[in-house]
ROFI-841458 format. One record per residue (C-alpha): residue in one letter; y, x, z; residue number from 1. Coordinates in Angstrom, 3 decimals. Example, Ala and Ser with C-alpha at 12.3 -4.5 7.8 and 13.67 -1.06 7.14 Angstrom:
(atom A,(-4.500,12.300,7.800),1),
(atom S,(-1.060,13.670,7.140),2),
END
This chain:
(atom X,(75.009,128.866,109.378),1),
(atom X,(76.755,128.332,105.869),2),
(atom X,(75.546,125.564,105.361),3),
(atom X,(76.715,123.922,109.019),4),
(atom X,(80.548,125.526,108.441),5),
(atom X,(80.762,124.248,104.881),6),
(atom X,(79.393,120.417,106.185),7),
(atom X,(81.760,120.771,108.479),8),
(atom X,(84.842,122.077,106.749),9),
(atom X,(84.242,119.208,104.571),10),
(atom X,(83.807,116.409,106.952),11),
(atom X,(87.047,117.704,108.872),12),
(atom X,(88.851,119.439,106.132),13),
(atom X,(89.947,122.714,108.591),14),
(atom X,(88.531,124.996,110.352),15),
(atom X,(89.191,127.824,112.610),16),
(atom X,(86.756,130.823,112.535),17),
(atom X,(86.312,134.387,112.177),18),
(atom X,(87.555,136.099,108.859),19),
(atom X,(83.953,137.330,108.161),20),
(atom X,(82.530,134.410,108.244),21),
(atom X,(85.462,132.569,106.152),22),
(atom X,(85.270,135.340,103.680),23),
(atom X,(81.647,134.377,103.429),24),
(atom X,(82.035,130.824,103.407),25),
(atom X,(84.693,130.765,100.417),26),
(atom X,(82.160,131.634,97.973),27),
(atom X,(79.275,129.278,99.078),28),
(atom X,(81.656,126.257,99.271),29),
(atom X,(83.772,126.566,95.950),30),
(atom X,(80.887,126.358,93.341),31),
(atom X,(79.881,123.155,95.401),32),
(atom X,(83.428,121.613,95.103),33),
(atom X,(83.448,122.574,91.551),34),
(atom X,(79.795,120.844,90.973),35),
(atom X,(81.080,117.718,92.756),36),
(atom X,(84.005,117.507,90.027),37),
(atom X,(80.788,115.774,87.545),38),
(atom X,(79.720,112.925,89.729),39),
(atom X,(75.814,112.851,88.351),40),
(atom X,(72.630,112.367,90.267),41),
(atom X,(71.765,115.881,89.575),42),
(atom X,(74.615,117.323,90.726),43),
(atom X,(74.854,115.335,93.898),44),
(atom X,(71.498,116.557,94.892),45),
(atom X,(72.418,120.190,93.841),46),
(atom X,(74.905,119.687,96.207),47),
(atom X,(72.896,118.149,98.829),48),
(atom X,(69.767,121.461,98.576),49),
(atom X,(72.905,123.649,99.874),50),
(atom X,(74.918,121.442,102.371),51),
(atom X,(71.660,119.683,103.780),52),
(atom X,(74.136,116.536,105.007),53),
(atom X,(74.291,113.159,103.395),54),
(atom X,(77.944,112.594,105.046),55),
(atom X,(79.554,115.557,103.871),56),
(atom X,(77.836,115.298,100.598),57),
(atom X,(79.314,111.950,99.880),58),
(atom X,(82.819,112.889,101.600),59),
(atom X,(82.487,115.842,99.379),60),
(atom X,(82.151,113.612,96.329),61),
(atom X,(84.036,110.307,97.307),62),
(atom X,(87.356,111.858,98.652),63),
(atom X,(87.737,115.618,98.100),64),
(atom X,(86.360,115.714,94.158),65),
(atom X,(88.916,113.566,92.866),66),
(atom X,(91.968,115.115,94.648),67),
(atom X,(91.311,118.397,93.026),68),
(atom X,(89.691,117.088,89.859),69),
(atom X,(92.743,118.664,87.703),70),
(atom X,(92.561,122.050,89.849),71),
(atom X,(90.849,124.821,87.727),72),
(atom X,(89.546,127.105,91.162),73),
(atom X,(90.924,128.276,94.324),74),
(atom X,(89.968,125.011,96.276),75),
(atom X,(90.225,127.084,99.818),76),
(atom X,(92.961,129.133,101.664),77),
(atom X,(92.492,131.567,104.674),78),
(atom X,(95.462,131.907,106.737),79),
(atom X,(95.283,134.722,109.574),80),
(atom X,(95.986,133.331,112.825),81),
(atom X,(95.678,136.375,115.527),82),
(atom X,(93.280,138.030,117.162),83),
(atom X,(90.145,135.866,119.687),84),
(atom X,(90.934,136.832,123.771),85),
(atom X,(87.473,138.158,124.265),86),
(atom X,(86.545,140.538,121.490),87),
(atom X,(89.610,140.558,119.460),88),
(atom X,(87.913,139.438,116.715),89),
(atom X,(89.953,138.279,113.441),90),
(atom X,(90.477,134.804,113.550),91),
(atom X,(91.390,132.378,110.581),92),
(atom X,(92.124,128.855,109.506),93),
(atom X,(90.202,127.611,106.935),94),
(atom X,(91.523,124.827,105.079),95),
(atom X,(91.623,122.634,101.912),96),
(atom X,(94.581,123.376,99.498),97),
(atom X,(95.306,119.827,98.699),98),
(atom X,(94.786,118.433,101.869),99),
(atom X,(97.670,120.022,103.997),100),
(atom X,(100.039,117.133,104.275),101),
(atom X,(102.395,119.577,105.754),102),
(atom X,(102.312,122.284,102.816),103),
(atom X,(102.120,119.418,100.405),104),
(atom X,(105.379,117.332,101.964),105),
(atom X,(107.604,121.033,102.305),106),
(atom X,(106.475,121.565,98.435),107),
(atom X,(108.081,118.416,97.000),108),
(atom X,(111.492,118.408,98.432),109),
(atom X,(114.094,117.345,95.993),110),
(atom X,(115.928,120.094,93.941),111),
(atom X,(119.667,119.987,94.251),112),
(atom X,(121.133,118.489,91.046),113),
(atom X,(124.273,120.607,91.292),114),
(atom X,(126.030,122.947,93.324),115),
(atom X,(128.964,122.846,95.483),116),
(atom X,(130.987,125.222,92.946),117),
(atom X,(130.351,122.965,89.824),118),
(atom X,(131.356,119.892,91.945),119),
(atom X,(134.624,121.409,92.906),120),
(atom X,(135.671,122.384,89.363),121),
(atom X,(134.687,118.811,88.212),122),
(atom X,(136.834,117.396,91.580),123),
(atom X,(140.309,119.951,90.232),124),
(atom X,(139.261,118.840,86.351),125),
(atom X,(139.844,115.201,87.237),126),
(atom X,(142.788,115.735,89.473),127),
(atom X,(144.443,118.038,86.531),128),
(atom X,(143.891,115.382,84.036),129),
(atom X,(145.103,112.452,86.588),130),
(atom X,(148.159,114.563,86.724),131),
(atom X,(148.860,115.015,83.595),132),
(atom X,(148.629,111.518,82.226),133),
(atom X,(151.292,109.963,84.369),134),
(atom X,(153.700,112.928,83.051),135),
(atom X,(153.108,112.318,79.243),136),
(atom X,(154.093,108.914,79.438),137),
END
């Protein structure tokens, strides 16, 4: 069953399932992610004994190694998403930390340069000096 929900968290980057089996899948999937980071034979077919996929063992190694190459761990996050209608079960999303576009594109919004109070005493600087210079003449 591991090996199924880590092919296919890989293959589709996110997943929704309960927070048992997420809590059990973070630790089976992050050594692989962190193997994949040294693209050698060896390691590919370590990978490959535990994910028993060719496709997600190359996604695994062509796209999602080198976008978290520089990341030292935490290559998953579990967000809660409510309880399931039938047995009110826990249910999560499972997801990729550098693959939420939407996370990613709220992250790198542009810090203000300057604030509205600073601009206005720059604005009444000017005007003071503008105002002065006509008078000394």
């Amino acid at each position: 069953m591991l090996a199924n929900m880590a092919s296919s968290l890989i293959l589709k980057k996110r997943i929704t399932t309960t927070e048992a089996k997420a809590k059990a899948l973070k630790p089976y999937v992050e050594p692989l992610i962190t193997k994949s980071k040294e693209d050698t034979t060896h390691s590919r077919r370590i990978v490959f004994s535990y994910l028993k996929d060719k496709e997600a063992t190359a996604e695994l190694f062509r796209t999602i190694a080198p976008k978290v190459a520089d990341r030292p761990g935490g290559y998953l996050r579990i967000l809660h998403t409510g309880f399931r209608q039938g047995d009110a079960s826990e249910m999560v999303l499972v997801e990729f930390v550098d693959f939420n576009e939407a996370a990613l594109a709220s992250g790198k919004k542009e810090a203000k340069k300057t604030t509205r109070r600073s601009r206005a005493k720059k604005a009444e600087a000017s005007a003071a000096e503008v105002a002065e210079t006509p008078a000394a003449e």
